[in-house]
Structure formats: C-alpha cells, structure tokens
C-alpha positions as CSV (number, residue, x, y, z in Angstrom):
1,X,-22.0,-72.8,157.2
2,X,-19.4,-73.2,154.4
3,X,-20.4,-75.5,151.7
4,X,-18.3,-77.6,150.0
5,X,-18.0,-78.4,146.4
6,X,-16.3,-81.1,144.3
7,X,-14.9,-80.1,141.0
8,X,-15.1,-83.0,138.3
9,X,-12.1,-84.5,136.9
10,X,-11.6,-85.3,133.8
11,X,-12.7,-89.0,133.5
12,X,-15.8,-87.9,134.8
13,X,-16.4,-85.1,132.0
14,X,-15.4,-87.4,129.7
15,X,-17.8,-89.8,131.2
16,X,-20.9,-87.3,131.4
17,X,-19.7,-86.4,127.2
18,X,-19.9,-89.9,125.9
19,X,-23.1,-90.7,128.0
20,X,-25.1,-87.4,126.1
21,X,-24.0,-88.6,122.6
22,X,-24.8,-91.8,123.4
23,X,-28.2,-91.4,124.2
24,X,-28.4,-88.5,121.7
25,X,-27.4,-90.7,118.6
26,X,-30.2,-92.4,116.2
27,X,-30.9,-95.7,115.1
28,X,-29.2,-96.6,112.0
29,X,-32.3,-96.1,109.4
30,X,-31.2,-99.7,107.5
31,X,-31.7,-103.0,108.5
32,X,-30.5,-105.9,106.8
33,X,-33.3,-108.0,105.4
34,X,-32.9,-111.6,106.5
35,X,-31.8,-114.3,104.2
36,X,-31.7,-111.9,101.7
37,X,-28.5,-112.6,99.0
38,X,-26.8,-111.8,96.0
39,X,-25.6,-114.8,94.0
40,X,-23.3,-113.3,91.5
41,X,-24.1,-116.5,89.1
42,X,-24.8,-114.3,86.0
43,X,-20.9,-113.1,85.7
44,X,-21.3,-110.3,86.7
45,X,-21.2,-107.6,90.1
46,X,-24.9,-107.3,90.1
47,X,-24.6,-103.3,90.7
48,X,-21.9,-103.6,93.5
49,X,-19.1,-101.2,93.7
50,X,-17.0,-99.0,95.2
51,X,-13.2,-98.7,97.1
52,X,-10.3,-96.9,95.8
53,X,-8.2,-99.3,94.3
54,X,-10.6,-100.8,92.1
55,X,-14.3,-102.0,91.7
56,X,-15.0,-105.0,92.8
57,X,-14.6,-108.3,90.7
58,X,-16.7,-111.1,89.8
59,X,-15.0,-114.7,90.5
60,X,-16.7,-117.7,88.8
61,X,-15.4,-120.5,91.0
62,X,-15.0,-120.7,94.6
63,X,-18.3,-119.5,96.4
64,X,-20.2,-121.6,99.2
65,X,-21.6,-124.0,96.6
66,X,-18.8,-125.2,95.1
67,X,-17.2,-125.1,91.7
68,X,-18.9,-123.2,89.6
69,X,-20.7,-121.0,92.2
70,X,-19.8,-117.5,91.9
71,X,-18.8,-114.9,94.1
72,X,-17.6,-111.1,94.4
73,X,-13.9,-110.4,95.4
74,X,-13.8,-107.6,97.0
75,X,-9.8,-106.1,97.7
76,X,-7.6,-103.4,98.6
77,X,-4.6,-102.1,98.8
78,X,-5.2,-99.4,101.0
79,X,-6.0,-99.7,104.7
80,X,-9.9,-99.5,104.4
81,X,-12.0,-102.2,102.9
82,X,-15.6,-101.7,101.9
83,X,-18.1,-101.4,99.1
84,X,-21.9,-100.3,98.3
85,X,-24.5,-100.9,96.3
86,X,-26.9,-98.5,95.4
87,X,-30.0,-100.3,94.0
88,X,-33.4,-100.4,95.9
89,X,-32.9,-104.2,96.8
90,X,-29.7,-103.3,99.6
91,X,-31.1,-99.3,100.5
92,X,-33.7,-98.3,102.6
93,X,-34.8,-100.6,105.4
C-alpha cells in the first residue's frame, strides 16, 4: 500500500510561521493608565522628548480648552513621527 503525501506550499508555511510567532509573542509590559494627562500649562515639555529633527515644542495657545490652554507640537520632517518620555508617571504599567 503506497502512501501518499502532500508537500506544503508556500502560503501554508508562511501560514504555519506567522501562527508560531503569533502565539509566541508577549504582552506589551505597558499599559496606558486611564484618564491620565499631561497639560503642558507650565510652558514647558514636562520631560517629553525625542525624534530626529528636533525635540518637541511647547505651544501656549490652541489645546482642547481654548486660548490659553497649552499643548506640545510634536513634528518631523522625516518619515517617522514619535516621541517618549522617560519619567516614572508614562513607564512601567
């Protein structure tokens, strides 16, 4: 009795790959605390930073409150936006 076998194609190893590193990947260890904000009122960043075209800037006017309401502007010229903060109120979870 000659048994047969079927050889995977390629969508299917592909397939099997992404479903073990899936299920092999972690839980981000961070989670954002609810309701919990930076108001940038004092004129300054308040510890935020980072990107390569600049830190970011503090902007007096224009945030959700209205005029006089601060806010951080955060630009780049570059293809990739972010920034970080490294103080203990936006690390850890």
């Amino acid at each position: 009795m000659k048994r047969s076998t079927t050889i995977p194609n390629r969508w299917q190893i592909v397939a099997w790959h992404l479903t073990l590193l899936l299920s092999l990947s972690g839980v981000a260890a961070a989670l954002p605390i609810v309701g919990r904000t930076d108001t940038f009122g004092d004129g300054t960043t308040l510890g935020w930073g980072g990107g390569i075209t600049g830190l970011p800037r503090h902007s007096a006017e224009g945030g959700p409150a209205g005029p006089g309401d601060g806010y951080l502007e955060i630009s780049t010229r570059a293809f990739h936006l972010g920034t970080r903060h490294q103080g203990p109120a936006w690390t850890g979870d």
